[in-house]
One Martini backbone bead per residue (centre of mass of N, CA, C, O) as a GRO file, in nm:
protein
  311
    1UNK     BB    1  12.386  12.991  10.650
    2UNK     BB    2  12.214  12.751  10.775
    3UNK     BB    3  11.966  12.589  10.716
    4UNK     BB    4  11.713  12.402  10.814
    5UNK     BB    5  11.462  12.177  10.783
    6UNK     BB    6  11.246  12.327  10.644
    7UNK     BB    7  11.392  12.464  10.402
    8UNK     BB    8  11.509  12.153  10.315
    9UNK     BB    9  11.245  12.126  10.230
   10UNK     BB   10  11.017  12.111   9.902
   11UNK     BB   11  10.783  12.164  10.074
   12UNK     BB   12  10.708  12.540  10.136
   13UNK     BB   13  10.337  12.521  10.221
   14UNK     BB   14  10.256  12.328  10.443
   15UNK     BB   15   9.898  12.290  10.526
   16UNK     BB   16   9.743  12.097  10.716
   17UNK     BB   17   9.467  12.062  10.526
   18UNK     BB   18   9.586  11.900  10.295
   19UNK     BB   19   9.547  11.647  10.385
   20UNK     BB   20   9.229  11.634  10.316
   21UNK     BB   21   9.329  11.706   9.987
   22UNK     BB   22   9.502  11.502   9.921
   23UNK     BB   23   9.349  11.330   9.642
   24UNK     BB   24   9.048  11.471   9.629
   25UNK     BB   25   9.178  11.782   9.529
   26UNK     BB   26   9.260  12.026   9.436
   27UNK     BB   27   9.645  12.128   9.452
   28UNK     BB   28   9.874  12.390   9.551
   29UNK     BB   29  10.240  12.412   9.579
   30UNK     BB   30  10.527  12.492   9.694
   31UNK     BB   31  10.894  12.458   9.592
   32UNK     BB   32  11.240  12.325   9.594
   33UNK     BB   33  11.389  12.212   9.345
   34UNK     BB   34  11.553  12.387   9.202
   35UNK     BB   35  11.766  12.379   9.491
   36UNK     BB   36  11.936  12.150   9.412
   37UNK     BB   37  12.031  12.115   9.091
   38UNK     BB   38  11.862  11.888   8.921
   39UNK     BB   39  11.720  12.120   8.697
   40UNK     BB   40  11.956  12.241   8.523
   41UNK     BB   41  12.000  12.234   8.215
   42UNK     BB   42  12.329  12.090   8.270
   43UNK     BB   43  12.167  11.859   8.430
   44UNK     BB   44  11.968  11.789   8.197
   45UNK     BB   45  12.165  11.710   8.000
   46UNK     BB   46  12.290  11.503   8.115
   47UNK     BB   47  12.053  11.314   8.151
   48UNK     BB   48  11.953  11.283   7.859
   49UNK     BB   49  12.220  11.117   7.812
   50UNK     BB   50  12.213  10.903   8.000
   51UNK     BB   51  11.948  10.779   7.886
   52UNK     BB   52  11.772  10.519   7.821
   53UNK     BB   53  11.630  10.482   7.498
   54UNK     BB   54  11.386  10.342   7.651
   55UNK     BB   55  11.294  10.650   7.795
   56UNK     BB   56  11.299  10.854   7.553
   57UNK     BB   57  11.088  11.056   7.483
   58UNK     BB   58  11.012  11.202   7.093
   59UNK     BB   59  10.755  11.419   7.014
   60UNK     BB   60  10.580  11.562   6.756
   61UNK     BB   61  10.429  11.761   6.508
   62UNK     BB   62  10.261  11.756   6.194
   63UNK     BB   63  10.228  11.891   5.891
   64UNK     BB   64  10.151  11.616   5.730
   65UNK     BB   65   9.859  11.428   5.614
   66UNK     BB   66  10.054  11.155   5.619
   67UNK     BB   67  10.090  11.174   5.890
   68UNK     BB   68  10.090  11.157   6.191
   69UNK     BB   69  10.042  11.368   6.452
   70UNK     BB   70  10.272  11.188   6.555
   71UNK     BB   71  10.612  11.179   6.629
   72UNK     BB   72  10.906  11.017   6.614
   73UNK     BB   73  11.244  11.029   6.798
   74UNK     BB   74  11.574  11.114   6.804
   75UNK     BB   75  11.917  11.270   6.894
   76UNK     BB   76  12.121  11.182   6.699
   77UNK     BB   77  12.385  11.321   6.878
   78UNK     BB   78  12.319  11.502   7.011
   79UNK     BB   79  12.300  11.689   7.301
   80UNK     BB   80  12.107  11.801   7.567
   81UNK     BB   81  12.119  12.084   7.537
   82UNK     BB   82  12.073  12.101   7.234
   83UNK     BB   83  11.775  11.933   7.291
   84UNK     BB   84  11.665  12.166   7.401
   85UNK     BB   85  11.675  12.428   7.229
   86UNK     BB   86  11.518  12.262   7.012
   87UNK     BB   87  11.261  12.258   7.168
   88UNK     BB   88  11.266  12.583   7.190
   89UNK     BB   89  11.217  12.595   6.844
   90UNK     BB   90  10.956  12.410   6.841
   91UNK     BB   91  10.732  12.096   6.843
   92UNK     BB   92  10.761  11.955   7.109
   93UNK     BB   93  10.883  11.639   7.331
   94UNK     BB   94  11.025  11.520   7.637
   95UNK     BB   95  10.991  11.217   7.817
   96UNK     BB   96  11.184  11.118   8.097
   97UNK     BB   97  11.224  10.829   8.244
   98UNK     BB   98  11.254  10.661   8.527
   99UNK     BB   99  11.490  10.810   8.687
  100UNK     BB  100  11.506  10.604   8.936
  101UNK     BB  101  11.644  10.359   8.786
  102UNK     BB  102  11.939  10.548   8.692
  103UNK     BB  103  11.938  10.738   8.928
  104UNK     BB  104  12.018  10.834   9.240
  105UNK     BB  105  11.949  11.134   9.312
  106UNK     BB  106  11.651  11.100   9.214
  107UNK     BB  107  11.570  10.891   9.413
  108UNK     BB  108  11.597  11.053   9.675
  109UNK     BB  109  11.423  11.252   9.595
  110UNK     BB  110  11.173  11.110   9.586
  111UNK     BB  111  11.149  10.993   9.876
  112UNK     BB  112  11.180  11.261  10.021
  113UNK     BB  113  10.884  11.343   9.890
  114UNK     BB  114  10.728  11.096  10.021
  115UNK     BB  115  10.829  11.136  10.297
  116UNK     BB  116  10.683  11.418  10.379
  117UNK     BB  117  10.405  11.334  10.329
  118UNK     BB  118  10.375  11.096  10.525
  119UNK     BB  119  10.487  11.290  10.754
  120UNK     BB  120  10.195  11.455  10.763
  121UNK     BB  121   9.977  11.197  10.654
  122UNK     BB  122   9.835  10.979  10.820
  123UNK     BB  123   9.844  10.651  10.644
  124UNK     BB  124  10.044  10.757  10.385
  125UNK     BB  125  10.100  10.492  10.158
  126UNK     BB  126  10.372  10.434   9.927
  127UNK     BB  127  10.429  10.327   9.564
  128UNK     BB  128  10.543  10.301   9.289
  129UNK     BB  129  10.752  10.546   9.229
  130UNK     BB  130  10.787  10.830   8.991
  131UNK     BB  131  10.993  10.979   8.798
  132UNK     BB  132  10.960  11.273   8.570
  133UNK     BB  133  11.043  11.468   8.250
  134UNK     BB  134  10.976  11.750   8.099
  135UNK     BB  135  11.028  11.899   7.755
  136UNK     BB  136  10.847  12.183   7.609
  137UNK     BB  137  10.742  12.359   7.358
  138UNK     BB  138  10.577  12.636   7.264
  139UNK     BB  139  10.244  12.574   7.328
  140UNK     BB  140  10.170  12.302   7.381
  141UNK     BB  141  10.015  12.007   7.450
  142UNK     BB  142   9.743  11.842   7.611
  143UNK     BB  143   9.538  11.624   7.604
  144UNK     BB  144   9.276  11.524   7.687
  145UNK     BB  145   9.286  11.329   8.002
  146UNK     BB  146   9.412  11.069   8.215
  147UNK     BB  147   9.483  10.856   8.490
  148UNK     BB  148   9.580  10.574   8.689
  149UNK     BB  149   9.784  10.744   8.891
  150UNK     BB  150   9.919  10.999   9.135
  151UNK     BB  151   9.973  11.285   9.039
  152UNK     BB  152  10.213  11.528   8.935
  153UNK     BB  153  10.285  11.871   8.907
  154UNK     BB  154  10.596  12.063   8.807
  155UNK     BB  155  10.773  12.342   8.828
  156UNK     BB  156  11.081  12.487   8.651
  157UNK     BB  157  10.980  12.614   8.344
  158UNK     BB  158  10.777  12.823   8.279
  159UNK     BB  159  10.427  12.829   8.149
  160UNK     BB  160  10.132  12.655   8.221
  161UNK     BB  161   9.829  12.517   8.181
  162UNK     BB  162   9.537  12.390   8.357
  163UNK     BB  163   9.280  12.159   8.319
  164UNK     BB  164   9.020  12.109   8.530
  165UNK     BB  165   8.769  11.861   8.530
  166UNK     BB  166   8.522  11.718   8.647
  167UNK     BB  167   8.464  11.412   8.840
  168UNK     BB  168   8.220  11.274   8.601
  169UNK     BB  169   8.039  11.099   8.345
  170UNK     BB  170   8.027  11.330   8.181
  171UNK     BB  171   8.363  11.368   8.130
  172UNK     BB  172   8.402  11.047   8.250
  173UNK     BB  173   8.352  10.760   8.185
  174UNK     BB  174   8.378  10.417   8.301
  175UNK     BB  175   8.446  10.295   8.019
  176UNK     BB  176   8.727  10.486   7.974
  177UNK     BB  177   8.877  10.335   8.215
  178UNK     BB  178   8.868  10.080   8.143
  179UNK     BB  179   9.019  10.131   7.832
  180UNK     BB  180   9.286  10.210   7.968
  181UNK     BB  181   9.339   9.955   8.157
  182UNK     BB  182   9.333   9.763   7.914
  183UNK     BB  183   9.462   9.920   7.677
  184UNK     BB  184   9.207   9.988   7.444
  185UNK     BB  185   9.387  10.270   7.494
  186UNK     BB  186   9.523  10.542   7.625
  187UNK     BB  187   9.446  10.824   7.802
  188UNK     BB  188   9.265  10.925   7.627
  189UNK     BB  189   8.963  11.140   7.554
  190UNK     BB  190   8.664  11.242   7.526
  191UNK     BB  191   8.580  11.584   7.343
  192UNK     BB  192   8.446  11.896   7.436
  193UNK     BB  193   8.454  12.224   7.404
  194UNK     BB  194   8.225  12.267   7.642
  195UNK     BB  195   8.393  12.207   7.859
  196UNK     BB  196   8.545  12.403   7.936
  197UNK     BB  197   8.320  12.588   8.110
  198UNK     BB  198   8.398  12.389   8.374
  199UNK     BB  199   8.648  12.422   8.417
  200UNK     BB  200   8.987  12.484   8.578
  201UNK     BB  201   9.234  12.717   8.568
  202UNK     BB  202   9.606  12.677   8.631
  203UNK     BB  203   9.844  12.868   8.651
  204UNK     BB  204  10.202  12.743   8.619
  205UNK     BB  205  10.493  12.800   8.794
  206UNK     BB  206  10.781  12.842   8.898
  207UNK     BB  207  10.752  12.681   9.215
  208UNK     BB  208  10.483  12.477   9.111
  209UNK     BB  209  10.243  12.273   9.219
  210UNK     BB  210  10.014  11.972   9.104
  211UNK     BB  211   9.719  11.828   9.236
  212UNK     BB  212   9.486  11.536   9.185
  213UNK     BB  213   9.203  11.348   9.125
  214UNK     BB  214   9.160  11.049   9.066
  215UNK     BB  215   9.073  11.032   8.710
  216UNK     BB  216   9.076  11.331   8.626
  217UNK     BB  217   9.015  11.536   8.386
  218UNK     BB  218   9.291  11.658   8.156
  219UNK     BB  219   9.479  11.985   8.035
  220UNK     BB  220   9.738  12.126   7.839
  221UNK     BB  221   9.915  12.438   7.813
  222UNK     BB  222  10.163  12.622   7.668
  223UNK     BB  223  10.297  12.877   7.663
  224UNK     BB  224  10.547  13.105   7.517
  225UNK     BB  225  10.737  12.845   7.623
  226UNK     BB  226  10.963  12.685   7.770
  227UNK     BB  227  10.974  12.358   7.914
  228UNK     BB  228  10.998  12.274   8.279
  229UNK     BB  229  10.923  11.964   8.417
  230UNK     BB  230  10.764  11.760   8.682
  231UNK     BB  231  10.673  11.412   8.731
  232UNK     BB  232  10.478  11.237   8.984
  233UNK     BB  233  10.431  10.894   9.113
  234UNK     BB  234  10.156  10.685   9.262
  235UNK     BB  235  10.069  10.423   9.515
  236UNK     BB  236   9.786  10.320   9.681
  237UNK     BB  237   9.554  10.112   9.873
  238UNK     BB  238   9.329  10.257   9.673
  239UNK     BB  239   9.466  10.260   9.392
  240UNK     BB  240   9.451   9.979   9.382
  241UNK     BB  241   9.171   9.925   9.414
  242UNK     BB  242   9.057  10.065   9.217
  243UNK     BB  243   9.155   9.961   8.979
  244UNK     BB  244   9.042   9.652   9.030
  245UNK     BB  245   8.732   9.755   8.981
  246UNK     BB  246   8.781   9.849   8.682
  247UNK     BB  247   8.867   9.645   8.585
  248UNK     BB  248   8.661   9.414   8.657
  249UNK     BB  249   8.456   9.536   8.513
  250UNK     BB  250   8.538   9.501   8.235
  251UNK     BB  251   8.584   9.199   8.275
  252UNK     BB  252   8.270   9.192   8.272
  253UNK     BB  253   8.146   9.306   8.062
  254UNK     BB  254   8.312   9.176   7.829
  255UNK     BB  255   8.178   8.829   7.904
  256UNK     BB  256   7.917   8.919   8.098
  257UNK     BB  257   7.751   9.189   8.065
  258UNK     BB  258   7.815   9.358   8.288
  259UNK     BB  259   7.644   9.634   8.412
  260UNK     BB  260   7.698   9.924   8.665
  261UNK     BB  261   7.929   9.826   8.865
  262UNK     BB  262   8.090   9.913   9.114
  263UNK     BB  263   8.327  10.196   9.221
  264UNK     BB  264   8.419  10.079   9.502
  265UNK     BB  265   8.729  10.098   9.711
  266UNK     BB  266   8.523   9.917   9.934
  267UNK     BB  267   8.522   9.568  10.043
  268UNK     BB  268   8.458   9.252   9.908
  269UNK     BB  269   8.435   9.309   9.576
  270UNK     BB  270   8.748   9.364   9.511
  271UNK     BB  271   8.877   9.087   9.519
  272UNK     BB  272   8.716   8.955   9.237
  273UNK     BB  273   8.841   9.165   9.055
  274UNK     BB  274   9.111   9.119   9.162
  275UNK     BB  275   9.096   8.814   9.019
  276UNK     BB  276   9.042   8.908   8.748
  277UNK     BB  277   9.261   9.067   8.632
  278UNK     BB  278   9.445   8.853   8.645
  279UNK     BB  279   9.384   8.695   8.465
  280UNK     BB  280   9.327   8.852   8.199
  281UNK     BB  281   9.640   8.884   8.213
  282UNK     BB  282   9.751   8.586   8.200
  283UNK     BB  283   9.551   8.513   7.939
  284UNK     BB  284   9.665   8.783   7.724
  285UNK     BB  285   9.430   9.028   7.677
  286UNK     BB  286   9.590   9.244   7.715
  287UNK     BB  287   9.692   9.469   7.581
  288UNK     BB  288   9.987   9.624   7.438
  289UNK     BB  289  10.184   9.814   7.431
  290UNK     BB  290  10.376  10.089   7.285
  291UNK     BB  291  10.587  10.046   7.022
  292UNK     BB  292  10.866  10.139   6.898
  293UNK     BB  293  10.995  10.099   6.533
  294UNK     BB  294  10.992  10.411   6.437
  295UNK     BB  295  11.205  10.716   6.305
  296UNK     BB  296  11.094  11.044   6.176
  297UNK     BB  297  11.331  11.201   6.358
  298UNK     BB  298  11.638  11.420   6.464
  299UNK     BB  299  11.798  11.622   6.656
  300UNK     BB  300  11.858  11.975   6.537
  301UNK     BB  301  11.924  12.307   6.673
  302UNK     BB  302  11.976  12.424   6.377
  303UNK     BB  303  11.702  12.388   6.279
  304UNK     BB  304  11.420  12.584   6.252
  305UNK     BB  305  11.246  12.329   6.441
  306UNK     BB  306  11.496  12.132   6.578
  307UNK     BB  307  11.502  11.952   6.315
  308UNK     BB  308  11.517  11.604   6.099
  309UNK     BB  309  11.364  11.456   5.852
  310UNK     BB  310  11.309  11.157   5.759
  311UNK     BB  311  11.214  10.985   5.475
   0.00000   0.00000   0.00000
């Protein structure tokens, strides 16, 4: 039997009142990622064969207290499939960044997925989207941090906690935004136990995704099974407007030392904003992001902890 064109779309449980919800509140929705094919562990094997090297994140936990707490890694000639297995017996992450720019059947995923969005919620038109795979080992964590962009998270395999915290400056100041934006930090953020109190714990299963109120604090924990998510990214000409308010904050905190200065993404203070923020850039001022020089292991399936670092 052909399928309809409803059962056909991916968001599979989408009501009118989302529309209302999404960007503003936390959403969590049903998906059919999994019924396409592109997420099966050999077609993610194949994927991540094809990935170009500078996009393939590949980072472990380290138990010697002389070395970083995060080491980075690389494939080493493993296959994909091989790769997977190694991270469901290690203590793993692997990123697959940007699949929309090397791959045309995730870039038509990904736009189905955002096509589908813009046409249930007249008005929300987006750009610069993005689509990645993560796949990490049992129990892995993603610690507090924040996002700069539109987030949503997929789950495809394994089960995860997602903690979502208040978004007030209790759990994340204007100014741990203004340094993640500037790039003089990571997306991590400070963070105390006490926050847990507060959290909103979300289990994420196989066919559900969930999506968030932008610059929201959270982290992950995944249960004690391998994990395969999908991650999409989007901006719309509010989460530019937002960025450019809070860049131009920093950059004024920065030079001119005004503090407090207001954090509203719609005005006409905006425009001044955001061309500080370009200059700031143009300037060379803004910190570079993080190249990787060293690789400190490489992915092993054979080995007890699915890896051999070197020496």
């Amino acid at each position: 039997m052909t399928a309809t064109a409803e059962e056909r779309e991916i968001i599979a449980d989408w009501q009118p009142r989302h529309a209302a919800l999404f960007g503003h509140e936390r959403l969590k929705l049903n998906h059919r990622l999994r019924e396409t094919g592109l997420f099966s562990r050999s077609a993610l094997g194949r994927l991540i064969e094809q990935c170009p090297p500078e996009e393939l994140g590949l980072e472990s936990m380290c138990h010697e207290t002389d070395k970083p707490d995060r080491i980075q890694g690389e494939l080493g000639g493993s296959s994909g499939e091989d790769a997977i297995r190694a991270i469901e017996k290690g203590r793993m992450w692997m990123n697959v960044r940007r699949i929309m720019d090397w791959s045309p059947e995730y870039r038509a995923l990904l736009d189905q997925v955002f096509d589908e969005f813009e046409r249930r919620m007249p008005g929300f038109s987006t750009f610069k989207r993005n689509i990645g795979v993560l796949i990490s080992s049992p129990n892995a964590k993603v610690y507090y941090h924040a996002d700069i962009q539109g987030q949503s998270l997929w789950q495809i395999e394994g089960q995860k906690s997602v903690f979502l915290y208040p978004r007030s400056s209790v759990f994340m100041d204007d100014r741990n935004i203004e340094k993640i934006l500037l790039r003089e930090t990571d997306e991590d953020l400070p963070y105390e136990l006490w926050y847990d109190d507060y959290a909103d714990e979300i289990v994420l299963k196989p066919g559900e995704m969930i999506t968030w109120p932008l610059y929201a604090p959270h982290r992950v924990q995944n249960h004690d099974c391998l994990n395969i998510s999908v991650t999409m990214e989007h901006w719309t000409r509010e989460i530019r407007n937002a960025y450019a308010v809070h860049y131009g904050n920093g950059v004024m905190r920065r030079t001119l030392g005004i503090k407090n200065a207001s954090t509203r993404d719609r005005g006409l203070h905006v425009y001044p904003k955001a061309a500080s923020a370009l200059l700031w850039k143009r300037l060379g001022r803004q910190t570079s992001g993080d190249v990787v020089k060293q690789r400190h292991f490489r992915i092993d399936a054979d080995a007890p902890e699915g890896l051999v670092t070197y020496a």
